[in-house]
C-alpha positions in Angstrom: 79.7 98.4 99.0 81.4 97.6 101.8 83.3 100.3 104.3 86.8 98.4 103.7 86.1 98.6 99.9 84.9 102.3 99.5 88.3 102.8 101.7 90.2 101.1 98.8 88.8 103.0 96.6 88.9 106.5 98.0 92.8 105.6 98.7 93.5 104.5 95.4 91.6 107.4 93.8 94.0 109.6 96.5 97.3 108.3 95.2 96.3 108.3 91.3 96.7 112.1 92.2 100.2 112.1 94.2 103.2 111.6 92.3 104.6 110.2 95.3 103.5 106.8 94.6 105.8 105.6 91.6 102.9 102.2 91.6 100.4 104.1 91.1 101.6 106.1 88.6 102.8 103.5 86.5 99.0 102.2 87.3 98.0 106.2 85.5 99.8 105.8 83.0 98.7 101.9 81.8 94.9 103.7 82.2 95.2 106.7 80.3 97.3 104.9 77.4 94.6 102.4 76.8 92.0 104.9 76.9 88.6 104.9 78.7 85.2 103.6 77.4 82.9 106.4 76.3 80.9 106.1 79.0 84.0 105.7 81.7 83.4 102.3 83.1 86.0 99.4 82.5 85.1 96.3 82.1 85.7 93.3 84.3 88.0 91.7 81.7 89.7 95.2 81.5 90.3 95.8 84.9 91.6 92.0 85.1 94.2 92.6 82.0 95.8 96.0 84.6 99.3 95.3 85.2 99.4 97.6 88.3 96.1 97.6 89.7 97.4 94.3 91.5 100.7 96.2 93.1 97.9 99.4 94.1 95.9 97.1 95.8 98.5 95.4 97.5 100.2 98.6 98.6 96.7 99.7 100.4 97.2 96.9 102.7 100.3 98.9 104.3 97.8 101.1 105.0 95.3 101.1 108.5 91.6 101.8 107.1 90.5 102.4 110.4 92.9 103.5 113.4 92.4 101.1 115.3 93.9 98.9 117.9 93.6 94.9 118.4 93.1 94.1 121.3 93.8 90.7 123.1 94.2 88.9 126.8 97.5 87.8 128.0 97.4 84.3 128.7 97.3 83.5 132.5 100.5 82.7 133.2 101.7 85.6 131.4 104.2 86.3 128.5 107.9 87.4 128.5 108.4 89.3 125.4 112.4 90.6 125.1 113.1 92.2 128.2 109.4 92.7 129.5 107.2 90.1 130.9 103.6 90.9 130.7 101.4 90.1 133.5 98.9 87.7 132.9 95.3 88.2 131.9 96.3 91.8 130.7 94.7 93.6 127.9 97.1 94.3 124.9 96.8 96.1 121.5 98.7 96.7 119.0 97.6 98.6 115.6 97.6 96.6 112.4 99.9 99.9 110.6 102.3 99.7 113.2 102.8 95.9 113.0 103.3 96.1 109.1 106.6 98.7 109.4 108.6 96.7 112.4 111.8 96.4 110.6 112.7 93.8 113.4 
């Protein structure tokens, strides 16, 4: 399993028990009224027929798995961004959670 998957998980898991998320609620709710399996493990077609499970996943991208910047070189000749010019062959980051709430 994969780090960015067992992150999906764990955060999914984490909002099933918030009532903060309205999503993921709606997601409880479509699981407990159908009922689990006896031995707890949906099945592919199952999981596939989930309404909400789609809108969970969706809403974890919002969300930064690891806090972490990317990182890139300014162009030689630099780049005027706004009112600020960044000198060329600079290192800039920017964090993949911050970049997803810019209401700009």
């Amino acid at each position: 399993m994969s780090l960015s998957l067992a992150s999906l998980i764990c955060h999914i898991r984490q909002e099933l028990a918030s009532p903060e998320y309205p999503h993921v609620q709606k997601l409880y709710e479509e699981l407990k009224s159908d009922g689990f399996p006896a031995d707890g493990v949906l099945s592919i077609q199952k999981i596939d027929s989930l309404h909400y499970i789609d809108v969970a996943i969706k809403g974890h991208r919002l969300f930064a798995i690891i806090p972490m910047a990317l990182f890139r070189e300014v162009a030689a000749e630099g780049k005027p961004i706004n009112r600020y010019t960044l000198p060329g062959r600079t290192i800039v980051g920017s964090q993949g959670y911050s970049l997803h709430r810019n209401e700009a």
